[in-house]
Phi, psi and omega in degrees: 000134167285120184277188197220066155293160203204119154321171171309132190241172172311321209280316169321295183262015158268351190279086149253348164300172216263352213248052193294333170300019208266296191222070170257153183252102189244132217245142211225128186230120184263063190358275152011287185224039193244282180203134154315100164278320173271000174064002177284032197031034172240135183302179166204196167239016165285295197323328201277307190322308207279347174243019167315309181311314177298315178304330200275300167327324191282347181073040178281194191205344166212199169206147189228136183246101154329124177341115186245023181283154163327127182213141131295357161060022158294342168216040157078024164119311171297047165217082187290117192235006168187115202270342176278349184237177170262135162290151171294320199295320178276001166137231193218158169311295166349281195309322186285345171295298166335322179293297203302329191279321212287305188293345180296315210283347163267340174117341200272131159259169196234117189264119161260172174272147183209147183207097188287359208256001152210201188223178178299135171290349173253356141333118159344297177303321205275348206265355134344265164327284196335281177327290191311000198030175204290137181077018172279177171300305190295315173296012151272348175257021159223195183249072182299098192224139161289163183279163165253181187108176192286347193235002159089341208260043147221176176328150188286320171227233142253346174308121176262172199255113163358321190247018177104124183062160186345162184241010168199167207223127177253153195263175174241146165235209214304333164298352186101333173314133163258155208215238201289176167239156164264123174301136141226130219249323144268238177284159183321312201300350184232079196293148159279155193267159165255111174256039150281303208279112165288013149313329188284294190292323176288345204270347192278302178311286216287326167321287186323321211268332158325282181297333166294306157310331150292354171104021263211098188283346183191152158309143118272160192224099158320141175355101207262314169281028203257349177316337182240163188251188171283151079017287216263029166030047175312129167266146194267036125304335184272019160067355180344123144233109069261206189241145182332328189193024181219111168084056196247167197274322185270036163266290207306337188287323178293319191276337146321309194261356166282312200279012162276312172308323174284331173278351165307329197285164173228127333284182203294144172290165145220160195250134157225147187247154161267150215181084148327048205236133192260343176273088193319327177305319188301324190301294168320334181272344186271344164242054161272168211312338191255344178266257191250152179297327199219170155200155188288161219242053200255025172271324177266347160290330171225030152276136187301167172303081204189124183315290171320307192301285186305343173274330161322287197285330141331287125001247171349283179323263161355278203300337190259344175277270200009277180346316179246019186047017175288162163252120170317166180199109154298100193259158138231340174204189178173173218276020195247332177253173196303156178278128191327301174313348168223009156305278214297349187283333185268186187277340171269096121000308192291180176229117186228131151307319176308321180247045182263011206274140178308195190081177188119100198271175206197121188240116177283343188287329169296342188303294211297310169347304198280310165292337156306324173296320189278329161304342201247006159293278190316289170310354177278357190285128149309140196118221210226154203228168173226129182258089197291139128342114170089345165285323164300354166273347197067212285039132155245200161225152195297064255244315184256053157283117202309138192320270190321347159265014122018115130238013182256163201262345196264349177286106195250053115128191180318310199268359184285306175100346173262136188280317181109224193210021162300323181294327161302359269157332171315129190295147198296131167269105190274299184219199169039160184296023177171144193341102038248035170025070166085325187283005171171145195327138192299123175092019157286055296206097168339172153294274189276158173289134162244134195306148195276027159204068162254004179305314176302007177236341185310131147015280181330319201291302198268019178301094195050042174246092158303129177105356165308137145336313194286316183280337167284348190273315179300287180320314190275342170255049114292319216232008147263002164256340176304333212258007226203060170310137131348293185304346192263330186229060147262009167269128176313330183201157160343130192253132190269163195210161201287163161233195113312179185276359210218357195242134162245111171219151217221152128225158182224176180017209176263053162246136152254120195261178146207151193229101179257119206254019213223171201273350171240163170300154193229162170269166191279300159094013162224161182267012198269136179315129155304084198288344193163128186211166187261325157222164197318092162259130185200159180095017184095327262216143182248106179281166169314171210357082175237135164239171173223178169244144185210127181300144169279153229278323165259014201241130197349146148301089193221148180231164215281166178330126186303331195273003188055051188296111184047006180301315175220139156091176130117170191265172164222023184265327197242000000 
């Protein structure tokens, strides 16, 4: 496979602040299933080496790689068992060095996943713990409890596991006797660490600093709140506050001391945490100046399609980083929901793990309609945007994969009704008319299956196809950097402008978005050029989910997309 070096390019002098993570456009490379290097219908990271150029064209600024480390690959890589090696299946330690320099020498910096709060049951510590039996030593760095009842044989508590039923698994041992339980807050396959034991904590740091040596511009932090438990293994029928294991006041002591690590580095590194959180203030504290830089937005990831709701939470958002001076970051999907495009299609807009299970009727042309709008609602937001693999594409998701090509653990058998998060996860379409379009040698039968009518969706297809999903994403990330002086997005937020009730109209830098979010058409009410809109507008006239761009009253001289993306005409399908 060829790499793909470069001199220092524009995108390369455009990062020399030291704070690039401000307002960056980062892009999520789902290995897996991203490019085929080796044709074994497995993604790798030679593949990703061979499309650096596309990544480079679409105009992002960085990537961020969901876990390619030694695994069993039982919950999709978030099961770790050497934080330090590459799976065979995505290459060698090298190729990823190789990666990491060849996208630098391009302008791309490279973010990996580190997922502190637990580790692989085929991990080195656990199979340790196992050995040493109860009340061994090695079983201090995770959470080993006897069972309760007169025979030891129920749970230690009540907590339950993410992914569905107890949150703990007892082990046995070689005779069969059963003997402790282990916490895993997700699947069995994933014991949780105890980060009260400081063994947990130096091995964390030096993984950082492992990978930071490595060329590595940033973290992502796997469930960054759920590391320290109760002690006292409070159970949560007893309503406890703060709560047993989520959001606990000593996880900030721990990311404090990470971000000491990162700024030791030249130049300084940065951490975004993932963070379930519905309260911004609550959010927000985790980005105070000494913890993490960023954290994903997933309150807005999973607000319905809705004028009020997404301006609430806007709103909302902006005012508590502000406080701490962070910048928001911004999602609509990523490789654990449902795909944006066929979220928006249903009739629940919104987003729950609890309500993800397929069925349902679902008009995708409105999904992909409404996600497009929604792309360019989101980059038009002061921060940093985060872009799942495959949103530039329209993607939907994928619904009908026959069970047994399966793999994800969050799927809880026929009768659960959760489908799990394979349809997300499906491999990327590049080129040509029928399976596996390019992502891996012709007569190669993927990991997962991909549908047989995605050619209208491939790299190929919307490649210099005005009005394709792939030329609005270019086009709207030319003219959100075109528009995004440092000096123009030193305001904390949106500055909002009248609307209707059902229209989000904003300008931030030297943009003015509008959004009509509501079932009739609205007027635009102004004569100023349209730079770039996600369906046909024209007469003045904003149609429903629709968004546009408009230069601000003040803001650079740029003109609309070369590719004429939807200013008139132009598809919605793709």
């Amino acid at each position: 496979m060829a790499t793909h070096s470069a001199p220092e390019t524009a995108t390369a002098r455009r990062h020399t602040r030291r704070e690039w993570w401000r307002d960056a456009v980062v892009y999520q490379v789902y290995p897996r299933s991203f490019a085929d290097g080796n044709g074994d219908g497995v993604g790798d990271l030679a593949g990703v080496r061979s499309r650096l150029p596309y990544l480079l064209r679409l105009g992002v600024d960085a990537l961020w790689f969901t876990p390619w480390y030694a695994s069993p690959l039982r919950d999709g890589g978030y099961d770790v068992s050497d934080y330090r090696a590459v799976h065979p299946l995505f290459g060698t330690l090298e190729e990823a060095e190789r990666l990491i320099a060849d996208a630098a020498r391009l302008g791309l910096r490279t973010i990996v996943d580190v997922v502190p709060n637990h580790v692989s049951r085929d991990h080195r510590w656990f199979r340790e713990a196992v050995a040493a039996g109860p009340g061994g030593r090695a079983r201090e760095r995770f959470h080993f409890r006897p069972g309760l009842g007169p025979d030891g044989g129920l749970p230690p508590n009540d907590w339950q596991s993410e992914f569905g039923g107890p949150a703990w698994t007892r082990l046995t041992d070689q005779d069969g006797t059963p003997e402790d339980w282990y916490l895993h807050l997700f699947s069995p396959d994933q014991p949780d660490l105890d980060w009260s034991h400081p063994e947990v904590r130096a091995e964390h740091e030096d993984v950082l600093r492992f990978w930071f040596e490595r060329g590595v511009a940033g973290v992502r932090v796997d469930s960054a709140t759920l590391l320290v438990k109760d002690p006292s293994l409070a159970p949560l029928s007893a309503g406890a506050d703060p709560h047993p294991y989520h959001d606990r006041e000593e996880v900030h002591e721990i990311y404090r001391s990470w971000r000491s690590v990162a700024d030791s580095q030249e130049p300084p590194r940065m951490l975004v945490g993932e963070m379930w959180l519905d309260d911004p203030d609550r959010l927000a504290r985790y980005l105070r100046p000494d913890e993490l830089h960023t954290a994903f937005n997933l309150a807005y990831l999973s607000a319905p399609w809705d004028a009020a709701a997404l301006r609430s939470c806007v709103e909302a958002t902006c005012r508590a980083h502000a406080a701490v001076d962070a910048p928001p970051t911004w999602v609509l999907g990523n490789h654990d929901t449902t795909r944006v495009a066929t979220r928006y299609g249903r009739a629940d807009t919104s987003f729950d793990f609890t309500t993800m299970a397929h069925g349902g009727p679902g008009d995708l042309a409105l999904g992909t309609r409404r996600a497009r709008a929604a792309a360019l609602l989101t980059l038009a937001l002061p921060g940093s945007v985060y872009l799942y693999q495959g949103e530039e594409l329209g993607l939907p998701e994928v619904e009908d994969l026959p069970a047994d090509r399966r793999h994800d653990p969050m799927r809880l058998g026929a009768d659960s009704g959760n489908p799990g998060r394979d349809g997300c996860r499906v491999p990327l379409p590049w080129e040509g008319d029928a399976p596996p379009y390019g992502f891996c040698a012709d007569g190669v039968e993927p990991w997962l299956p991909q549908p047989g009518d995605w050619a209208r969706l491939s790299v190929a297809a919307q490649d210099g196809t005005a009005g394709s999903t792939l030329e609005l994403y270019r086009a709207a990330l030319r003219l959100r950097r075109a528009c995004r002086s440092p000096a123009a997005t030193e305001q904390p937020a949106p500055r909002w402008l009248p609307a209707p009730p059902d229209v989000l109209a904003f300008r931030y830098g030297g943009l003015e978005c509008r959004t009509n979010l509501g079932s009739r058409p609205v007027s635009l009410e102004t004569d100023r050029q349209v730079l770039l809109a996600s369906a046909p507008s024209e007469d003045g006239v904003l149609p429903p989910d629709t968004s546009v761009w408009l230069r601000a009253p003040d803001g650079p001289a740029v003109g609309p997309s070369p590719t004429g993306t939807l200013i008139a005409g132009g598809r919605s399908d793709a």
